[in-house]
C-alpha positions as CSV (number, residue, x, y, z in Angstrom):
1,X,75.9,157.2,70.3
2,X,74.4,158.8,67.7
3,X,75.7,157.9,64.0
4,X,75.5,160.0,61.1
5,X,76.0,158.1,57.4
6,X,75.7,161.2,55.4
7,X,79.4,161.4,55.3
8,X,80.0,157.6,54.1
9,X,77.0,158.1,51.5
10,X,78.7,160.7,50.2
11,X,82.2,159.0,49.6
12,X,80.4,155.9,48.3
13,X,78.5,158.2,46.3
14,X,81.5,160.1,44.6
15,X,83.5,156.4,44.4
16,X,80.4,154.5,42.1
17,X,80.1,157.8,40.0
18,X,84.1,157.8,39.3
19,X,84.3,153.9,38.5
20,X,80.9,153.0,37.2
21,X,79.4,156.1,35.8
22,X,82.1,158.8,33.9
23,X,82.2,157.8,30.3
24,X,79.4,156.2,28.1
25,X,81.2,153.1,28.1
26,X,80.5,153.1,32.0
27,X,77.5,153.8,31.7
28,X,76.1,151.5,29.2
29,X,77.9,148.6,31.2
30,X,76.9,149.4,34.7
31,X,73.3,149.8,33.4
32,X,72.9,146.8,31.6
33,X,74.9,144.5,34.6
34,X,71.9,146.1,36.7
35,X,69.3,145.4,34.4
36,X,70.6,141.8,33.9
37,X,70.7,141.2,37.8
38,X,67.2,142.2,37.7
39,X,66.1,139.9,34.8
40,X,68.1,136.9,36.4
41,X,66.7,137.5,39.8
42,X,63.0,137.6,38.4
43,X,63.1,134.9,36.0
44,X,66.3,132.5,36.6
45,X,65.0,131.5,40.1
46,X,62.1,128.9,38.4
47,X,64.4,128.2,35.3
48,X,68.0,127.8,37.4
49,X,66.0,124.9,39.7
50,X,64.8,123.2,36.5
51,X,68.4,123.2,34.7
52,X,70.7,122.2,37.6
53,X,68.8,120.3,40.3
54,X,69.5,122.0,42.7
55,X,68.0,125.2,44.4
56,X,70.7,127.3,45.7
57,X,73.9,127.0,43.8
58,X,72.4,126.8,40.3
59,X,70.2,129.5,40.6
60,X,73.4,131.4,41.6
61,X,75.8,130.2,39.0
62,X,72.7,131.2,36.4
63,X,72.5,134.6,38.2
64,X,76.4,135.1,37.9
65,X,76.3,134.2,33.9
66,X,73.3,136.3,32.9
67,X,74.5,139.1,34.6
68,X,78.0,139.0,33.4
69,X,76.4,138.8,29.9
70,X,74.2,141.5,30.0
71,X,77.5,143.2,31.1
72,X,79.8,142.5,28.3
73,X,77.2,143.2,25.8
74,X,76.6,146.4,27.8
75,X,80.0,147.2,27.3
76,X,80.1,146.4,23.6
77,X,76.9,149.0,23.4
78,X,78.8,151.5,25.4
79,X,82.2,151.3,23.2
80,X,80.2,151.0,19.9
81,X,78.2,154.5,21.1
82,X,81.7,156.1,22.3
83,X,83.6,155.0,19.0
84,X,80.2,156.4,16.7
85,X,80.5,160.3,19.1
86,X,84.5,160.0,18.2
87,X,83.8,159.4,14.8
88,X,80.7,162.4,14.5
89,X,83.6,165.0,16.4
90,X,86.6,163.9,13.8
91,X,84.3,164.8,10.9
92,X,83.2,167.6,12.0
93,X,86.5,168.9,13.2
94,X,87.5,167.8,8.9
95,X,84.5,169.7,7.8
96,X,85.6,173.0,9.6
97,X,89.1,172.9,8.0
Protein backbone atom coordinates (compact mmCIF):
# COMPACT_ATOMS: atom_id res chain seq x y z
CA UNK A 1 0.00 0.00 0.00
CA UNK A 2 1.13 2.98 -1.14
CA UNK A 3 0.68 6.17 1.19
CA UNK A 4 0.56 9.64 0.19
CA UNK A 5 1.16 12.49 3.16
CA UNK A 6 0.63 15.42 0.87
CA UNK A 7 -2.90 15.56 2.18
CA UNK A 8 -1.95 15.43 6.08
CA UNK A 9 1.06 18.07 5.31
CA UNK A 10 -1.32 20.19 4.07
CA UNK A 11 -3.90 20.14 7.05
CA UNK A 12 -0.99 20.35 9.48
CA UNK A 13 0.26 23.01 7.36
CA UNK A 14 -2.97 25.25 7.32
CA UNK A 15 -3.53 24.23 11.32
CA UNK A 16 0.31 25.77 12.53
CA UNK A 17 -0.33 28.82 10.22
CA UNK A 18 -3.93 29.56 11.86
CA UNK A 19 -2.66 28.98 15.59
CA UNK A 20 0.95 29.94 15.51
CA UNK A 21 1.44 32.30 12.68
CA UNK A 22 -1.80 34.97 11.89
CA UNK A 23 -1.06 38.07 13.87
CA UNK A 24 2.34 39.58 14.94
CA UNK A 25 1.79 38.52 18.34
CA UNK A 26 1.94 34.92 16.92
CA UNK A 27 4.51 35.36 15.24
CA UNK A 28 6.94 37.05 17.51
CA UNK A 29 6.09 34.16 20.13
CA UNK A 30 6.27 31.14 18.01
CA UNK A 31 9.63 32.51 16.63
CA UNK A 32 11.29 33.23 19.71
CA UNK A 33 9.86 29.63 21.54
CA UNK A 34 11.79 28.15 18.35
CA UNK A 35 14.75 30.12 18.77
CA UNK A 36 14.90 29.41 22.53
CA UNK A 37 14.56 25.54 21.87
CA UNK A 38 17.43 25.97 19.72
CA UNK A 39 19.65 27.90 22.13
CA UNK A 40 18.60 25.43 25.05
CA UNK A 41 19.29 22.41 23.00
CA UNK A 42 22.91 23.71 21.96
CA UNK A 43 23.99 25.18 25.12
CA UNK A 44 21.85 23.77 28.16
CA UNK A 45 22.97 20.18 27.60
CA UNK A 46 26.76 20.86 29.29
CA UNK A 47 25.29 23.63 31.62
CA UNK A 48 21.79 21.50 32.72
CA UNK A 49 24.49 18.41 33.87
CA UNK A 50 26.55 20.82 35.86
CA UNK A 51 23.41 22.61 37.70
CA UNK A 52 21.25 19.44 38.61
CA UNK A 53 23.40 16.29 38.72
CA UNK A 54 21.81 14.57 36.81
CA UNK A 55 21.92 14.08 32.87
CA UNK A 56 18.45 13.54 31.70
CA UNK A 57 15.85 15.18 33.74
CA UNK A 58 17.78 18.44 34.37
CA UNK A 59 18.75 19.00 31.08
CA UNK A 60 15.08 18.74 30.37
CA UNK A 61 13.52 20.83 33.04
CA UNK A 62 16.35 23.53 31.82
CA UNK A 63 15.16 22.98 28.22
CA UNK A 64 11.39 23.38 29.34
CA UNK A 65 12.25 26.93 31.27
CA UNK A 66 14.49 28.57 28.60
CA UNK A 67 12.13 27.85 26.06
CA UNK A 68 9.06 28.92 27.90
CA UNK A 69 11.10 32.21 28.53
CA UNK A 70 12.16 33.02 25.28
CA UNK A 71 8.40 32.54 24.71
CA UNK A 72 6.82 34.92 27.05
CA UNK A 73 9.29 37.51 26.21
CA UNK A 74 8.50 36.68 22.58
CA UNK A 75 5.04 37.47 23.27
CA UNK A 76 5.74 40.69 25.10
CA UNK A 77 7.82 41.68 21.67
CA UNK A 78 4.88 40.65 19.68
CA UNK A 79 2.11 42.61 21.73
CA UNK A 80 4.50 45.61 22.22
CA UNK A 81 4.95 45.67 18.14
CA UNK A 82 1.01 45.06 17.63
CA UNK A 83 0.06 47.81 20.35
CA UNK A 84 2.94 50.44 18.45
CA UNK A 85 0.99 49.47 14.50
CA UNK A 86 -2.48 50.24 16.49
CA UNK A 87 -1.21 53.22 17.79
CA UNK A 88 0.64 54.47 14.06
CA UNK A 89 -3.24 53.56 12.35
CA UNK A 90 -5.28 55.65 15.22
CA UNK A 91 -3.08 58.71 14.40
CA UNK A 92 -3.15 58.56 11.25
CA UNK A 93 -6.84 57.80 10.98
CA UNK A 94 -6.86 61.50 13.62
CA UNK A 95 -4.66 63.23 11.19
CA UNK A 96 -7.05 62.54 8.09
CA UNK A 97 -10.07 64.03 10.01
Amino acid sequence: MNRNFQTALRIVRNRFIRHAWTTTQQRWTTSFVVAGLILATIVMPSFGIAVFGTAFAGWWLAVFIMTSVCGLVGNRVGIGREKASMMRQLESCKSQQ
